[in-house]
N, C-alpha and C positions, 0 to 999 in steps of 0.2 A: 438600712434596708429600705431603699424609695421604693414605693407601688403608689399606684395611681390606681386606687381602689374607690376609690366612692361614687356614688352616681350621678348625673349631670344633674347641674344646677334647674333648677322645676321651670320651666317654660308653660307648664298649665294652667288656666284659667279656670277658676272652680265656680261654674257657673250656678245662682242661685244664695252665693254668698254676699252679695251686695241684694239692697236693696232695688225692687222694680224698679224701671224707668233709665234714667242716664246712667247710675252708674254699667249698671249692664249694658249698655249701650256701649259708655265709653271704653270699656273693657273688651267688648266683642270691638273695635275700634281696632286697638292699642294691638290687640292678638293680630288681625288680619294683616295689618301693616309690618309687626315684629315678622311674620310667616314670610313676607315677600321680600325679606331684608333692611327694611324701611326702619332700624331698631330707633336711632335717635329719632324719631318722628312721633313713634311709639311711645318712648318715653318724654315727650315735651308733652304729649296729649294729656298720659294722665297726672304728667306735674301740675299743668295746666287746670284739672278738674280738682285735684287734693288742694290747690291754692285757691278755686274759685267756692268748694264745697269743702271746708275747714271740719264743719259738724258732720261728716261722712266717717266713720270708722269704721272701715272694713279690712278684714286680715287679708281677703283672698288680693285686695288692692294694691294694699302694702307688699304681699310677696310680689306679686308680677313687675310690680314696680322695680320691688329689689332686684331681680332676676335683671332684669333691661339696662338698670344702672352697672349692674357687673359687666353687663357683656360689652357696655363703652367703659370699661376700667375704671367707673367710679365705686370705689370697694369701699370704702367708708359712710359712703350715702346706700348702698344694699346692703351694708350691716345694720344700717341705723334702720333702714324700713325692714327688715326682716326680722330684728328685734322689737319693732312696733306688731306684726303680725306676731309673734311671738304670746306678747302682752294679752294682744285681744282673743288670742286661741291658745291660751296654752297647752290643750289636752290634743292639736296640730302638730304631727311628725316634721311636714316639710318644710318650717322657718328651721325649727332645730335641725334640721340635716343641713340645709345650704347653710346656717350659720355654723356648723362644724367644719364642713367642704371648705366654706373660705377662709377662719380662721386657721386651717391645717395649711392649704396652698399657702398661706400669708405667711409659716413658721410661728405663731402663734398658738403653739404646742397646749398649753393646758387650759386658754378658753374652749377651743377645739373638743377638747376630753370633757371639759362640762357639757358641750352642748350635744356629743352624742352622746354622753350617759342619761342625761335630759331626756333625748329623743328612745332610748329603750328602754327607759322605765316607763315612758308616755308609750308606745307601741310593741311591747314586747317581743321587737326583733330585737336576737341576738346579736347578728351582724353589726348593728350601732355598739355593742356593745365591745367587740371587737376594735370597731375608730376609735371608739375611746381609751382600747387598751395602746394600741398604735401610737396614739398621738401621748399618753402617758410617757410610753415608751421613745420618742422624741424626746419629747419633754426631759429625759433622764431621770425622771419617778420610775425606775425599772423593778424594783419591789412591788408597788404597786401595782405595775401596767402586768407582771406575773404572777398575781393575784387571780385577775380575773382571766389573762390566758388559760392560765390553770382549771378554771374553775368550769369554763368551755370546754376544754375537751375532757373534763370529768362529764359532761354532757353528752359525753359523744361527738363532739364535730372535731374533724378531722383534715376540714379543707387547708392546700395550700399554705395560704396566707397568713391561717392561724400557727402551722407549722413554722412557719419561718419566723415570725413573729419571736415566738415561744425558743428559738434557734437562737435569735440573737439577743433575748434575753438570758441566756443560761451563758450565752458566751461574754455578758455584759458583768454576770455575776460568777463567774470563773467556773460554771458548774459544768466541769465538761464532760464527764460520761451521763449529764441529763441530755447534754447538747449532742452527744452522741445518739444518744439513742433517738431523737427526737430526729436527726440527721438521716439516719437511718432508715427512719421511715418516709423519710423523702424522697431518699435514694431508691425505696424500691417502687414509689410511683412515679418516682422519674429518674430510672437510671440512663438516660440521656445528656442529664445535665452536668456538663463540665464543672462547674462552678461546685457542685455538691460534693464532686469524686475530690478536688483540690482541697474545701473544707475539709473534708474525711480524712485526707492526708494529713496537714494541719492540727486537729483534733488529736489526731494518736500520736503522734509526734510530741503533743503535748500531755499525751498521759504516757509518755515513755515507750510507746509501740512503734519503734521504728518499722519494724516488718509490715505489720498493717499502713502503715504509712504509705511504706513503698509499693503495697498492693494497691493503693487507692491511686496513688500517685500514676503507677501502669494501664490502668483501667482508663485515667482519664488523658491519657496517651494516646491510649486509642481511640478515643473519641476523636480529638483535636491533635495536630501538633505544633505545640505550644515550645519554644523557647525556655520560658518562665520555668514550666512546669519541668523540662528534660534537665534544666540546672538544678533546679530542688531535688530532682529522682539521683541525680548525680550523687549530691550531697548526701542524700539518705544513702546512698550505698557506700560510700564511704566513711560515713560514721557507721554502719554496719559490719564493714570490714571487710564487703563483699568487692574487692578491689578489681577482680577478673570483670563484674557484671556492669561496674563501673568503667573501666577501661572500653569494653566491646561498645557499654551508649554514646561515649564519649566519641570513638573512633565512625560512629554512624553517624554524627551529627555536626552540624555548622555552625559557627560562631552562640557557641554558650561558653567557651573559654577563650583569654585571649592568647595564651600560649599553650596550642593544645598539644604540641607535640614533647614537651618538655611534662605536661600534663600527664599523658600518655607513656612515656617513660618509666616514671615515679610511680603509676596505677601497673602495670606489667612489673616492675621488680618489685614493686610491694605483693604484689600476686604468684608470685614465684614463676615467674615468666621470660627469664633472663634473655631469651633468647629477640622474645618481641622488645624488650625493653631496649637491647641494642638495637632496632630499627629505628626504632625512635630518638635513640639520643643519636645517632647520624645525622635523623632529620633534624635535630635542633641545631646540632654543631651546622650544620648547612643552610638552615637560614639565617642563623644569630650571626656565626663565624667568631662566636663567643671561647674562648680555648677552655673554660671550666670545662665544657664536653670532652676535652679531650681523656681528660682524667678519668670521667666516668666511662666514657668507651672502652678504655683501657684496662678497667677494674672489670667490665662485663665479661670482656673478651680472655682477658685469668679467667674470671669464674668458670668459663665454655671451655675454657685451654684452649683457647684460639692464642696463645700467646706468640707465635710470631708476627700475627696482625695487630698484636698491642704493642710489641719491639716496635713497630713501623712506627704506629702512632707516637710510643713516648721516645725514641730517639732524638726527634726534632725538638720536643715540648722542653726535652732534661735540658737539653742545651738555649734556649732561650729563656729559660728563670730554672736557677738553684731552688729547687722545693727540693726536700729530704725525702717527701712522703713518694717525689716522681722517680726519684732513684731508687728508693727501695721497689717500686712496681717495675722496673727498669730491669735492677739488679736479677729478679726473680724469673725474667724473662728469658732475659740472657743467659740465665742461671740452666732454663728449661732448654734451651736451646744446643748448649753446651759451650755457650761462648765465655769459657771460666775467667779469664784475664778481666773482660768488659761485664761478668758479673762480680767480679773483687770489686773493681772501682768503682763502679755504683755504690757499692752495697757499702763501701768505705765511706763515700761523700752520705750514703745514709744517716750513719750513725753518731754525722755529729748532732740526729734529733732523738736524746733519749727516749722517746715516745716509743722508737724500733728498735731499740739496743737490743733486747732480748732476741728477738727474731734474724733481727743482723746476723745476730753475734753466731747463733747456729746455724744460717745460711753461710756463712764465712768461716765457719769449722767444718761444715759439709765440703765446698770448695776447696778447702785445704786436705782435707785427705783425700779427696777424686787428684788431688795435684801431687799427693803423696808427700806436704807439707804437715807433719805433724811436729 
């Protein structure tokens, strides 16, 4: 969870902090010329006065220095002076903030957490206190950094930041109906945000609440539409069972499968839908030109008793590959049809797979007495 929470590096001049004379001078200096853009000019001035007046220790000097060397990317020369201002003031919030600022931008996770804990215990803002839960929480101290999250909104504060925070530590530490609930109340000062409604999903998912899943999952649909999000809705509906609600999103939507229509198929007969399910496996036998379709067009088409349109279909298939299982749907056809001669002989080359003997065997005793062969 990146934010770019902390406040700008201090650009102010605490006048009154050096001694009378040059150094306020060269400070009122260093600021006018920083104001006009002039920064390296800025900062040669007062390298120039700190090397020419050694015995000058002033904090407010050391920070503005630091502040100037950061802004030309020398970050180890504004850690070094804003650690010296540090020294000379330690009971001063703003070395300790810019030296948390920049050990956090650096990835320097737990000097960061020292120096804004530093800085709220020195000004008892909580906010600091918060960077330092933050940068714990980088850090992977996430015990600790939910220590003191915790312990804020036992305070009452409720902002954002601390929420999320506290989000991604309870998902850090597998606590997910804390992270729910904490989710939750994101969600409803900002039920706008995609990204909330997807975790929401996510979260129940992971405590077994497919349904709530898929209501989160819908919600954030309508926010956005998302790809990502209409394949996961998918998913959830089909580990649901909900095969109908699954099939209709799938049939509304573009490239989240790569073969939707064979998709599509499988989602209608698993829905009790036989009738869509054959639209479908037409469409796939028609672009694949795959002959596995033909089989299952043929099984749909019995189901419907559409079976002289499955005659059509397996007439040609029986005879370019010996499958048993093609003659028995063959045989059955023929059988409905009243073509008894061409449903013996199927139902003959059936049964050398004993898998249909049984079914055979009383399709081929039925045929024999309609033939008066008993």
């Amino acid at each position: 969870m990146r934010e770019h929470f902390f406040v700008p590096i201090l650009l102010l001049i605490f006048f009154g902090l050096c001694s009378p004379g040059e150094c306020s001078s060269v400070l009122l200096k260093a600021k006018e010329l920083s104001e006009k853009g002039r920064v390296k000019e800025a900062y040669a001035e007062l390298v120039r006065f700190k090397k020419e007046n050694p015995e000058v220790k002033d904090w407010g000097l050391s920070l503005f220095l630091g502040n100037l060397a950061w802004q030309l990317g020398k970050k180890e020369e504004a850690i070094a002076q804003w650690q010296e201002a540090s020294s000379l003031a330690p009971a001063e919030v703003a070395p300790l903030q810019n030296l948390g600022k920049a050990f956090f931008e650096m990835e320097r996770f737990e000097e960061a957490a020292h120096m804004f804990f530093r800085a709220w215990k020195v000004s008892g803002n909580s906010a600091f206190r918060l960077y330092g839960a933050l940068s714990l929480l980088k850090a992977g101290r996430v015990k600790e950094a939910l220590e003191h999250l915790e312990a804020l909104r036992r305070e009452g504060k409720e902002e954002e930041m601390l929420l999320r925070a506290l989000l991604e530590a309870y998902l850090n530490l597998k606590k997910e109906k804390e992270a729910e609930e904490v989710l939750l109340k994101l969600l409803k000062a900002h039920p706008e945000r995609v990204e909330y409604w997807r975790l929401l999903a996510y979260l129940r998912e992971q405590l077994e609440d497919r349904l709530g899943s898929a209501s989160a999952l819908m919600v954030a649909l309508s926010l956005k539409e998302d790809p990502t999000l209409k394949q996961q809705l998918l998913e959830t509906y089909k580990a649901l069972g909900l095969w109908l609600a699954a099939a209709r999103l799938l049939e509304a939507s573009q490239g989240i499968v790569q073969r939707k229509a064979e998709a599509l198929y499988e989602l209608y007969l698993l829905g009790g839908r036989p009738g869509e399910a054959l639209k479908w496996v037409k469409e796939a036998f028609a672009r694949t030109g795959e002959k596995r379709w033909l089989k299952e067009m043929a099984e749909i088409q019995i189901s419907l008793g559409l079976h002289e349109k499955a005659y059509v279909v397996l007439r040609k298939e029986v005879r370019r590959r010996s499958d048993p299982y093609l003659w028995y749907l063959f045989g059955l056809c023929a059988l409905k049809m009243g073509r008894l001669e061409e449903a013996e002989e199927a139902l003959l080359k059936a049964s050398k797979d004993g898998k249909y003997a049984e079914d055979v065997q009383r399709a081929l005793a039925y045929i024999r007495a309609l033939q008066g062969k008993f």
